[in-house]
C-alpha positions in Angstrom: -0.5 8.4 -1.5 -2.0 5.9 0.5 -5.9 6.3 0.1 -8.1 4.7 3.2 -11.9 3.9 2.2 -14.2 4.1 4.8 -18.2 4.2 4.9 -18.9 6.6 7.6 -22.3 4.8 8.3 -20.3 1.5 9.0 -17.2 2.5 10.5 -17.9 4.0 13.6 -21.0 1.5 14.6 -19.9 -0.2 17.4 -23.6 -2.4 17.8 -22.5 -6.2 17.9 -26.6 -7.3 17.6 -27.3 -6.1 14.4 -30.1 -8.0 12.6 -30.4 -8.7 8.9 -32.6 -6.0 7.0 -33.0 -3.9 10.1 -33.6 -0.8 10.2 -31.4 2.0 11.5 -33.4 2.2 14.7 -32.5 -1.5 15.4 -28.5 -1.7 13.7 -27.5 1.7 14.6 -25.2 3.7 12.1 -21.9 5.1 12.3 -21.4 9.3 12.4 -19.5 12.3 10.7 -18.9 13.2 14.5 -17.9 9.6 15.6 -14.8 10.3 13.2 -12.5 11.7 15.8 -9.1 13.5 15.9 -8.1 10.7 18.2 -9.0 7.4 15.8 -7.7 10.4 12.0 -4.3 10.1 14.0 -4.1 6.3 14.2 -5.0 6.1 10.7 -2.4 9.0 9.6 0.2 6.1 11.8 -1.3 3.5 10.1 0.4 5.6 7.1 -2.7 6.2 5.6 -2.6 10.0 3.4 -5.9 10.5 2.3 -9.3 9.0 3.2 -11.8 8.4 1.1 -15.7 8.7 2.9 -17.7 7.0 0.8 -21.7 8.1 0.9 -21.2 11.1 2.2 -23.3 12.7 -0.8 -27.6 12.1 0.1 -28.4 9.0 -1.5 -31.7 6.9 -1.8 -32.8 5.5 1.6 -36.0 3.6 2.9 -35.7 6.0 6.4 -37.4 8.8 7.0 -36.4 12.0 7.3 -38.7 15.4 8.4 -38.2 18.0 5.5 -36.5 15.1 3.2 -38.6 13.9 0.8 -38.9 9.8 1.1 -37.8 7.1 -1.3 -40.3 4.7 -2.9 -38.9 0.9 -0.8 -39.4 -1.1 -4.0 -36.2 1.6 -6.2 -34.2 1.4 -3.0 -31.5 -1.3 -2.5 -31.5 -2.5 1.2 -32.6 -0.6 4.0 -30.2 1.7 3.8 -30.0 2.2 0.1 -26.9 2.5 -2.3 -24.3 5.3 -2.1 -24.6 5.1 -5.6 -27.8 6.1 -6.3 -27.9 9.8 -5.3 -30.9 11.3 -4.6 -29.3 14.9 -3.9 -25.9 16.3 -5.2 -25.9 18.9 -3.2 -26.9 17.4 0.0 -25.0 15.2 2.7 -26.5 12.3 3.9 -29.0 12.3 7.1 -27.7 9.0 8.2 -23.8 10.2 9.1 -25.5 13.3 10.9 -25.9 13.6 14.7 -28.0 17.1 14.1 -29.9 16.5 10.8 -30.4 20.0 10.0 -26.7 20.4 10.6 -25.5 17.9 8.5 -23.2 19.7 5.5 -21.5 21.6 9.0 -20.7 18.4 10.5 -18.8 17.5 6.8 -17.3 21.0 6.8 -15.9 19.9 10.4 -14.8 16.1 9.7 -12.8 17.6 6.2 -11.2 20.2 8.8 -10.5 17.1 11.2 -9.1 15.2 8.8 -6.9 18.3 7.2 -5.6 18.7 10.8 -4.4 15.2 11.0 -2.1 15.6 7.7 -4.4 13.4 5.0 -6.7 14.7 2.6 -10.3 14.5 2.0 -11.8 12.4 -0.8 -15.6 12.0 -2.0 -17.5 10.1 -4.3 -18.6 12.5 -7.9 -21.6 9.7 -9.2 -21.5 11.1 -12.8 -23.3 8.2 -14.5 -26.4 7.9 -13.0 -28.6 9.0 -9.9 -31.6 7.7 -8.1 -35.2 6.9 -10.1 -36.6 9.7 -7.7 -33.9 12.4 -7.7 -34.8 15.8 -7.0 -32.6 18.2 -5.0 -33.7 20.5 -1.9 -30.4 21.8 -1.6 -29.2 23.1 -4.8 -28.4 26.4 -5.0 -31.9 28.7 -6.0 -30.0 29.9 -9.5 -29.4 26.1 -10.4 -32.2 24.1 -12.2 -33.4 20.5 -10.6 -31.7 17.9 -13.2 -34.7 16.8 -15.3 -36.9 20.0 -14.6 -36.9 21.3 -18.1 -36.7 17.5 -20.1 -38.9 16.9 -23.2 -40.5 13.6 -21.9 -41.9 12.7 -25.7 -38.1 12.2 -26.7 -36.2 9.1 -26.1 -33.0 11.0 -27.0 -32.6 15.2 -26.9 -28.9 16.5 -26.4 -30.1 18.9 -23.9 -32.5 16.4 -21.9 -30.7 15.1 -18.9 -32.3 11.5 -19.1 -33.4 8.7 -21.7 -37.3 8.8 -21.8 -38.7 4.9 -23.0 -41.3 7.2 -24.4 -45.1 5.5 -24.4 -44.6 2.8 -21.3 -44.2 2.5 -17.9 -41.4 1.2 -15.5 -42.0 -2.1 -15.5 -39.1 -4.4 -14.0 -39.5 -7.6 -14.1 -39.9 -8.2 -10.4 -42.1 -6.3 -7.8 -41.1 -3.3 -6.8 -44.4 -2.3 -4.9 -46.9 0.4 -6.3 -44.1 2.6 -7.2 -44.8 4.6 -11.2 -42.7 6.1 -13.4 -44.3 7.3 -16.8 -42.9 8.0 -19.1 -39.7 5.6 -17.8 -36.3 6.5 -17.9 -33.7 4.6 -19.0 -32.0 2.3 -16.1 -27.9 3.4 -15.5 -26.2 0.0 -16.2 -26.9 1.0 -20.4 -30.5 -0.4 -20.0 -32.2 1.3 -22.5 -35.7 -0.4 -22.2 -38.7 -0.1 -19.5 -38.3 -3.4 -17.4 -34.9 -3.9 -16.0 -34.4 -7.1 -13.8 -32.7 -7.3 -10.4 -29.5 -8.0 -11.8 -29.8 -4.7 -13.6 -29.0 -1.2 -11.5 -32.8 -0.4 -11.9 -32.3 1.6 -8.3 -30.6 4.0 -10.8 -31.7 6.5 -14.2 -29.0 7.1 -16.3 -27.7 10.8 -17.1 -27.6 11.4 -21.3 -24.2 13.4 -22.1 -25.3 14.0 -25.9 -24.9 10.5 -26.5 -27.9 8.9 -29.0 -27.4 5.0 -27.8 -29.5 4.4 -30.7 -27.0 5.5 -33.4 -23.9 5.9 -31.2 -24.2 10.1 -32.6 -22.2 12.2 -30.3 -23.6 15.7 -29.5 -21.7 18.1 -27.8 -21.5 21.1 -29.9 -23.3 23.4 -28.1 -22.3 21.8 -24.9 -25.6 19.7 -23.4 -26.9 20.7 -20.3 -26.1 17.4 -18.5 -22.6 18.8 -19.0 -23.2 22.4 -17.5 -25.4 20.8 -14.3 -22.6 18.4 -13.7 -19.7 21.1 -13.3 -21.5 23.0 -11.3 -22.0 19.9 -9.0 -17.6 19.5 -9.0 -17.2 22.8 -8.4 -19.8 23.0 -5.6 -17.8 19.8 -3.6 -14.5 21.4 -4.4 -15.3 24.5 -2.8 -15.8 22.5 0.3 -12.1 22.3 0.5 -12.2 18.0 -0.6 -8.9 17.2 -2.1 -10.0 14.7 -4.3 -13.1 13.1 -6.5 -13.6 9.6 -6.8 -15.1 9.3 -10.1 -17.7 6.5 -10.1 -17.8 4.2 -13.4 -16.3 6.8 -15.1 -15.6 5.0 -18.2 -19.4 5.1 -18.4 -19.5 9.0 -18.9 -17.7 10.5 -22.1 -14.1 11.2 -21.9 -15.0 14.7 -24.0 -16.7 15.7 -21.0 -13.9 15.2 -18.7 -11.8 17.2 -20.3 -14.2 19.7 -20.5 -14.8 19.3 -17.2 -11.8 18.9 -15.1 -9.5 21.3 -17.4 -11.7 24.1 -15.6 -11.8 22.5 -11.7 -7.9 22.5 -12.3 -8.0 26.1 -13.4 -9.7 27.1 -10.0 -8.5 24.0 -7.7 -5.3 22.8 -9.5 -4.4 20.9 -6.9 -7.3 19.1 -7.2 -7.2 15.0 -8.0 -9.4 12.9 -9.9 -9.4 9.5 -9.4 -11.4 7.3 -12.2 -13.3 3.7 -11.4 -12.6 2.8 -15.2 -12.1 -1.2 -16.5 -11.3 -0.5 -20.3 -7.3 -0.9 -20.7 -8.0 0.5 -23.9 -9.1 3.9 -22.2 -6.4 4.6 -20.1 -4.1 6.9 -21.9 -7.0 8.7 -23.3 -8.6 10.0 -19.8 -4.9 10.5 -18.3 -4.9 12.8 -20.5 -8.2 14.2 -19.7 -6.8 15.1 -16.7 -7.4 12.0 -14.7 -4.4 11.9 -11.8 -5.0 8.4 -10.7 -7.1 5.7 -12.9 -8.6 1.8 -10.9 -5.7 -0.6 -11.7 -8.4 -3.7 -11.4 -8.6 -5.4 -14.8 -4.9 -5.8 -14.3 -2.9 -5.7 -11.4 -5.5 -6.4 -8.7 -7.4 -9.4 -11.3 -3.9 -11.0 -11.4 -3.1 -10.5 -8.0 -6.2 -12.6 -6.8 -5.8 -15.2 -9.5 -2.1 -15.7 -8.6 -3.1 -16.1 -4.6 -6.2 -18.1 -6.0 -3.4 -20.6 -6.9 -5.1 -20.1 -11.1 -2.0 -18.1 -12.5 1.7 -18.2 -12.4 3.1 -15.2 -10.7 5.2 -14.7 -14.3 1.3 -13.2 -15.4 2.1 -10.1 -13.1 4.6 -8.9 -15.7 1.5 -8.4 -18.2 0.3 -6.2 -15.7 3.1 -3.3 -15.2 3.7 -4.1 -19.4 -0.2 -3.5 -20.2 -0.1 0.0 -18.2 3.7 0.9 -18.6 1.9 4.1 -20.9 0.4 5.4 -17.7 2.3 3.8 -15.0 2.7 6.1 -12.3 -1.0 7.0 -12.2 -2.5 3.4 -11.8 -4.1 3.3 -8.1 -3.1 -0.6 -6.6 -5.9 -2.3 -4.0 -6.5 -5.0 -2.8 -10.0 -4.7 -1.7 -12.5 -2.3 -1.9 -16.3 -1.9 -1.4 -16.8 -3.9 -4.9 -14.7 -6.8 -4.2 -14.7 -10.0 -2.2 -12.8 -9.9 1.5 -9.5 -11.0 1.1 -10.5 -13.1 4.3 -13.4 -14.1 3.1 -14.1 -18.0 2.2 -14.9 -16.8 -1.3 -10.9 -15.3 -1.4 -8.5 -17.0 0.4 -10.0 -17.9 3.7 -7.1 -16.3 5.4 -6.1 -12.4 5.4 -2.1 -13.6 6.0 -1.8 -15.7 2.4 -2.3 -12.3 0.7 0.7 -11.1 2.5 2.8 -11.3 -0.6 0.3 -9.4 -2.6 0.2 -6.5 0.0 4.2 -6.6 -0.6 4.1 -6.6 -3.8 0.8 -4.2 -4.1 2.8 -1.5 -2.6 5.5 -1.6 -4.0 6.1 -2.7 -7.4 6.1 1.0 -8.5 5.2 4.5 -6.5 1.7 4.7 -7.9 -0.7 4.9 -4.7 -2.4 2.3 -3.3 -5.9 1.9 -1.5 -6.9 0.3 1.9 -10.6 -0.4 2.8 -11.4 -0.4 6.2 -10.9 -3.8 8.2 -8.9 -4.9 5.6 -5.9 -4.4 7.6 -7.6 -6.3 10.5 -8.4 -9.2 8.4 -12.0 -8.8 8.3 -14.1 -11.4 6.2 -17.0 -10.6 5.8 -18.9 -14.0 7.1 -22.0 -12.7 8.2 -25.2 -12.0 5.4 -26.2 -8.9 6.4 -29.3 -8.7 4.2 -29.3 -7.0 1.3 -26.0 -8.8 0.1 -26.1 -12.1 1.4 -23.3 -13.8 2.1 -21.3 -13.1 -0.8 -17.7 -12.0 1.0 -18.3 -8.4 1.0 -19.2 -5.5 3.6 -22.7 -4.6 2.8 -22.9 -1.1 1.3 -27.2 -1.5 1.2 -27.5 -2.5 4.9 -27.1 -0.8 8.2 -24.5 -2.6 9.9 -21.5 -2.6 11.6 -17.8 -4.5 10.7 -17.0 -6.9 13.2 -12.9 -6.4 12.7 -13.3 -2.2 13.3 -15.9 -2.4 15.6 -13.4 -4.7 18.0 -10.7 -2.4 17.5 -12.5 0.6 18.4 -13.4 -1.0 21.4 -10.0 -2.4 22.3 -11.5 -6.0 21.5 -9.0 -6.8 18.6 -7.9 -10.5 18.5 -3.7 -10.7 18.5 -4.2 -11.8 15.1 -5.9 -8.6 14.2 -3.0 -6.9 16.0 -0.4 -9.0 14.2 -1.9 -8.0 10.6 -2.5 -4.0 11.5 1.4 -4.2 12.3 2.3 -5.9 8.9 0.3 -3.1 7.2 2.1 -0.4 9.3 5.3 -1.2 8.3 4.2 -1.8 4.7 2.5 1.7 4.3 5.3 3.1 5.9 8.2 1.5 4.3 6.3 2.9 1.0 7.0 6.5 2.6 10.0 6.5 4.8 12.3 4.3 1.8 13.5 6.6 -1.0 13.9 3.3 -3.5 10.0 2.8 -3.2 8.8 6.4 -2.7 10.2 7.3 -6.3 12.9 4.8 -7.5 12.5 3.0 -10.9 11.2 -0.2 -10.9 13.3 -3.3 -12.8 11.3 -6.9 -13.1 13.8 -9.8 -12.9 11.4 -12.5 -14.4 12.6 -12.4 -17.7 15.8 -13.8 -16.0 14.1 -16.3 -13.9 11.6 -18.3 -16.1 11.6 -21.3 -13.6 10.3 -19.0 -11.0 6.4 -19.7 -10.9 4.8 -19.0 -7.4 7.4 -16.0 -6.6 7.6 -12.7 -8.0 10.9 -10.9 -7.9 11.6 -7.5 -8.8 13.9 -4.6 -7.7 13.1 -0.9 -7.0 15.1 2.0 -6.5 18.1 3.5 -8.3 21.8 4.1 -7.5 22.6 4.5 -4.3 19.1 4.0 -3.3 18.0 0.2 -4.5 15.6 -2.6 -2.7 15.5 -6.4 -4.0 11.6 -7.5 -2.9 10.9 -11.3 -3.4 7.7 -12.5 -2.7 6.2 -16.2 -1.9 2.5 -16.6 -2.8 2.9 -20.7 -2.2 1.5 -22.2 1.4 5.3 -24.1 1.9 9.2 -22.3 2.8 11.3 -22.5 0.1 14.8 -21.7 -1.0 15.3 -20.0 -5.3 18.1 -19.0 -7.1 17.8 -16.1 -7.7 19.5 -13.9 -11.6 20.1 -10.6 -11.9 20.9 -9.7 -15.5 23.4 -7.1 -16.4 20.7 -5.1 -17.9 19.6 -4.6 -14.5 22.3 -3.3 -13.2 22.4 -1.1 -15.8 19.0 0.5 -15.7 19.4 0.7 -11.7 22.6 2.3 -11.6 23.7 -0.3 -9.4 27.7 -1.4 -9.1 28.6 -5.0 -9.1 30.3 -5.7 -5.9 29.5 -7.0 -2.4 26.3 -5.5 -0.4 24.6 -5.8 3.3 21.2 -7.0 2.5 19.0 -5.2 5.3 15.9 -7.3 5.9 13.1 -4.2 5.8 10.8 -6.4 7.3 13.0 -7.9 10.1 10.3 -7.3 12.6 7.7 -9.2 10.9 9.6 -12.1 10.5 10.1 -12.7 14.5 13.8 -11.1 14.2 13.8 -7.2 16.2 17.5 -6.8 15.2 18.4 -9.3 12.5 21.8 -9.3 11.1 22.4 -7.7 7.7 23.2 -10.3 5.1 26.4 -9.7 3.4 25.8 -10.8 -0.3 27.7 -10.6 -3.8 25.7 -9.1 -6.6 27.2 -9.9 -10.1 25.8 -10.2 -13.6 24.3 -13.6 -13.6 25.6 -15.4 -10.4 23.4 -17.0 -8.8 21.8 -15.7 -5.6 19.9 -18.1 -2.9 17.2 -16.8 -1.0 15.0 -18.4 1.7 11.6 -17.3 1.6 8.7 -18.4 4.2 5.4 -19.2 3.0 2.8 -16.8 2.2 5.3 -14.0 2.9 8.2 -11.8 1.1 11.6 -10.9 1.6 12.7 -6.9 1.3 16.2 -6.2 1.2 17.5 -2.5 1.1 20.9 -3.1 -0.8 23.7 -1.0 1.1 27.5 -1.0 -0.4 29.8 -2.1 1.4 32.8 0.6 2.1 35.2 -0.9 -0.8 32.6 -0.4 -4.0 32.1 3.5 -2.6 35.8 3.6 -4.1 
């Protein structure tokens, strides 16, 4: 799987005058409709298999909206609002629609576009907290509005759906305006007091699964009715043919409930995945088996990766990672960049989207788990511009309306060549993953433990048998030549026969050479084998005996 995050509302804005804080009328925003067949199929040849459309589910906005009830400016982030603070779960946001009153049609016909293109259909679930003025227009007429039947006087009751601060208003510690809340709720970063601060998610309330914060008591026997109101809000999305949830700070909601929860999607959808945002290693095995598919791999893989091209780290670090997750290996989901993180690009990464070349290579394929792309990322966009909201703090505003200089020159045919240059490397990348048996499912085997003088390359071998890759990669700015050992216990646990080889460079292409000569090379316990590696870059050799070791 090879997962493509987009935001509708930025991705197809093409308006190269946007102003900071302006307002939809003067920024423009991207469409449901604007999504094409045309620009699904050069994402499916990109090699993308899914795509996720993030803030497709109503969320708080400061635009208006006939029939929509508005959102209080001083709660909203940005003009635009937060995807993350929902205002509606069973609603689709205004913004992505061309015909308001049509908007959950135009969804049903962008999951049907996307179907028809071969990838799958992911959406945010936001199961930890919603917007300080949710209330639904859309639910179904037999579902009751989360909060409707809530005993205000308690802080804590297992079948309240929020954390009253019982006896006091919302007061934040900065202005947010004339807007009241009385009794207040509890803010959905844990903030379980009446005056959150701006570093705080005070956009947000925070949903009560039976959890007393106060004593840490855990109540869900009878099952609350936060628990109830949430299923029904899964299996409401799921019957809108979606392949997949993206589970928003999921290690924020019970794992009890998830396995409540998704045991019974699976039942009705089993091809249903879940994917969790979660950053506790300790958690992992526990909510793989909860039924969680795919789980973030941030706190190892992807924090490594950045340190190692940040020049902190030795590459040797990245062994921790696959180690630390070996339990749950296979359903660890790689990136590079998503909506949270810094630009790769950016000045507050590396300044350059090419130096993370060697973390792409190894990103994709150190093991088959999936990987994630966010859109521009593959064009090299960074993020310079401080759209409002945000600031300049290396990351596509998710608050602002805007558009993304990198996609909005490509749809226009306005790309730069080195745009170009980098969308190529990412084909073949994506595609390689797909097309190459030794990284669609072969076993992984990391040859550092052999090569301890090895500091600013990463070496490992994928594959199995007849079907093996060697992948080298170079995260330092100069060329250089390593010896490289592989240990007889690697030739064990790949199946592969000492003998001679043609090393066929996978990546010939991107390395200026259309039809570059296979290597012939000697692979025996211990010898020594030279490589030449160019900087900021990686070598990929698919390993094909030669005619005498098939004897």
């Amino acid at each position: 799987m090879v997962i493509y995050q987009l935001f509708p509302r930025l991705f197809t804005n093409v308006n190269s005058h946007c102003v900071a804080n302006g307002t939809r009328g003067q920024n423009g925003c991207g469409k449901m409709n604007d999504i094409t067949s045309e620009l699904l199929l050069s994402l499916k040849q990109l090699g993308v298999t899914a795509v996720w459309y993030t803030g497709i589910i109503r969320h708080a906005t400061t635009t208006h909206y006939n029939g929509i009830p508005d959102c209080h400016p001083g709660i909203v982030k940005g003009r635009a609002g937060s995807p993350y603070a929902i205002s509606d779960y069973y609603d689709v946001n205004p913004d992505i629609a061309q015909n308001v009153p049509n908007r959950m049609e135009e969804f049903h016909r962008l999951v049907e576009r996307t179907h028809r293109a071969g990838m799958q259909v992911i959406i945010d679930f936001v199961p930890n907290h919603v917007a300080r003025q949710y209330h639904s227009i859309a639910r179904p007429s037999n579902v009751e509005d989360l909060g409707a039947a809530d005993d205000h006087t308690k802080f804590f009751d297992a079948d309240n759906n929020f954390y009253y601060i019982t006896h006091q208003s919302f007061s934040p510690s900065f202005d947010c305006g004339d807007y009241h809340e009385f009794p207040a709720k509890a803010t959905g970063n844990d903030c379980y007091h009446a005056s959150p601060g701006r570093g705080d998610w005070y956009e947000t309330v925070k949903l009560n699964y039976g959890i007393n914060p106060k004593d840490g008591s855990r109540h869900f026997n009878p099952v609350p009715d936060t628990w109830h109101k949430m299923f029904h809000i899964l299996h409401f999305w799921a019957d809108k043919g979606i392949d997949a949830f993206r589970c928003d700070m999921a290690h924020m909601v019970p794992v009890e409930f998830w396995r409540w929860a998704i045991a019974q999607i699976k039942a009705v959808h089993p091809a249903l995945k879940f994917i969790a945002e979660i950053y506790d290693t300790a958690l992992y095995p526990a909510f793989v088996d909860a039924g969680f598919d795919y789980l973030y791999d941030k706190v190892t893989l992807y924090d490594s990766l950045i340190n190692v091209l940040n020049h902190n780290q030795s590459a040797q670090s990245i062994t921790r990672c696959w180690q630390t997750t070996e339990q749950v290996q296979n359903h660890m989901l790689h990136f590079l960049e998503n909506h949270d993180e810094v630009r790769l690009a950016s000045t507050q990464c590396c300044g350059d989207a090419f130096k993370a070349l060697p973390a792409l290579v190894l990103s994709a394929f150190l093991t088959p788990s999936p990987m994630m792309i966010y859109a521009g990322q593959e064009l090299g966009e960074d993020a310079h511009e401080a759209e409002g909201f945000s600031g300049h703090d290396g990351r596509t505003t998710i608050f602002d309306y805007w558009s993304v200089p990198t996609v909005r020159d490509w749809l226009t045919g306005h790309e730069s060549a080195s745009s170009r240059a980098l969308r190529k490397f990412y084909e073949q990348i994506l595609c390689l993953r797909q097309s190459e048996n030794a990284f669609s499912q072969g076993l992984m085997h990391d040859l550092m433990y052999a090569n301890p003088h090895l500091d600013r390359q990463f070496a490992f071998l994928r594959g199995g048998g007849k079907e093996v890759a060697l992948v080298v990669t170079n995260f330092q700015p100069t060329a250089i030549s390593i010896e490289l050992t592989i240990p007889q216990h690697a030739f064990e646990h790949m199946s592969l026969p000492h003998g001679t080889y043609w090393a066929q460079d996978l990546l010939a292409g991107l390395h200026g050479h259309e039809h570059a000569q296979d290597v012939e090379v000697s692979l025996l316990p211990n010898e020594v084998l030279r490589i030449d590696l160019q900087p900021h870059n990686a070598l990929v050799w698919k390993l094909v005996a030669k005619s005498e070791n098939k004897k």
